[in-house]
N, C-alpha and C positions, 0 to 999 in steps of 0.2 A: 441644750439647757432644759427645754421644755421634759427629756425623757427622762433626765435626771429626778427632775423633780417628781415627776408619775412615778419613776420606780419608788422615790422617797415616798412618797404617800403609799406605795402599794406596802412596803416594810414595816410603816408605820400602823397600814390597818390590818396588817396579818395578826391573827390571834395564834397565838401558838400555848394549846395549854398539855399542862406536864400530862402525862398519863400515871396513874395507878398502879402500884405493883401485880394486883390482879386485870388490869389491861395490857400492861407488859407479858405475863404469862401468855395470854388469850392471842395476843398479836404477833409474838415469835420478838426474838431479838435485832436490832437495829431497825425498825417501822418505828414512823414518824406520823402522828395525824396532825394537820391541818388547817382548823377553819378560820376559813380566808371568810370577808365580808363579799359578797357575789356584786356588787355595786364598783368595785376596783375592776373587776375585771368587764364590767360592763364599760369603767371608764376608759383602761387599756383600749379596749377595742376600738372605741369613740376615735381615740387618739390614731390608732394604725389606719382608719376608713379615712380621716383628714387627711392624714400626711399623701395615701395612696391617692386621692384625685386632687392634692393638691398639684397646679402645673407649675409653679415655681422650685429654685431650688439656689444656693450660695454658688456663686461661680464669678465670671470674668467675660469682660470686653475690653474691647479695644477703642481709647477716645481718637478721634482724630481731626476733630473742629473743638475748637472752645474761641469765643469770643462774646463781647460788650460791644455796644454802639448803637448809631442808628442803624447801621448796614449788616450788624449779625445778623439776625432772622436769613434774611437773601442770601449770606455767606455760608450758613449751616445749610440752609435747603439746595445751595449750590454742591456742597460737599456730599450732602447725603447722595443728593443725584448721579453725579461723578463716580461715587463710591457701587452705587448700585449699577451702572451702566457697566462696569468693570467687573464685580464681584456680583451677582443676582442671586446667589444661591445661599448669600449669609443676608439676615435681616439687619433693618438699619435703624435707629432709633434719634430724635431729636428731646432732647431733653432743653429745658427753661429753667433757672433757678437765677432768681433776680439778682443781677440784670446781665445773667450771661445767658449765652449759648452753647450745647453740647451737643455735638453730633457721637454719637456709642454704636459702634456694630460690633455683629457676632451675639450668640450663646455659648458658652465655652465652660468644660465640667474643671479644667484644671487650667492652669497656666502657660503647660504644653503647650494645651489643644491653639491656645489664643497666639504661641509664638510662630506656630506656623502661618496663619496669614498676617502677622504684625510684620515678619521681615518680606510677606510680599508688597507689602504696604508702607515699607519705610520708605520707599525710593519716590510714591506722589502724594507721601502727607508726613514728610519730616515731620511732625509736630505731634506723630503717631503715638501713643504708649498704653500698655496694657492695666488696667484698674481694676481691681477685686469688686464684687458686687455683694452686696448681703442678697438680694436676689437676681435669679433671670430666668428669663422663659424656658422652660424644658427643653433640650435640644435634643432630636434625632439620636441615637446610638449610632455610632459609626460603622459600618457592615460588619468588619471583619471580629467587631464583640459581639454579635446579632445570631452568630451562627453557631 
């Protein structure tokens, strides 16, 4: 949405003025000038430097605690624990949104990526299912894209 609207703004500041029949002669046929306002393109670039160190990015985990009570908190830090003793190589996240608890693992760029440890995971957290995220942590590239 956000590059949408930059490009919209960069259309909107571009000046594009007719040339003259005697600049037409001068510049040959089918040449197009130009002037851009040099502020767009200073703001494009603003925009490409955020996005590149930004470490976030739209993807998917996998829930596999949610609960209320007094005994959630113990039950998700149980789960996460469990989870990590078994899987150490995906991160594990405990989320609070009043008055539940959510245990979330994984960083996952597609849906795929999250189905392959969901079904190793359905058989000790039935309760397992994969969520879309508007964000999650940058994950590793998998080797075999790397090369």
């Amino acid at each position: 949405m956000k590059i949408v609207f930059l490009l919209f703004i960069a259309f909107i500041s571009v000046q594009v003025f007719s040339q003259s029949q005697e600049e037409n002669r001068n510049n040959g046929p089918g040449e197009l000038k130009i002037n851009q306002d040099e502020r767009v393109d200073m703001l494009i670039s603003r925009y490409r430097d955020m996005k590149a160190k930004s470490k976030e990015m739209p993807g998917f985990r996998i829930q596999i605690f949610f609960g209320s009570g007094r005994t959630s908190r113990e039950q998700a830090l149980e789960s996460k624990a469990r989870f990590l003793s078994d899987f150490p190589d995906y991160p594990a996240y405990i989320l609070y949104e009043t008055p539940y608890y959510k245990v979330r693992v994984g960083d996952f760029r597609t849906k795929r990526e999250a189905a392959f440890l969901y079904k190793r995971l359905k058989r000790d957290f039935p309760e397992a299912y994969i969520t879309p995220l508007g964000k999650i942590n940058l994950p590793p590239l998998p080797e075999n894209e790397t090369d």
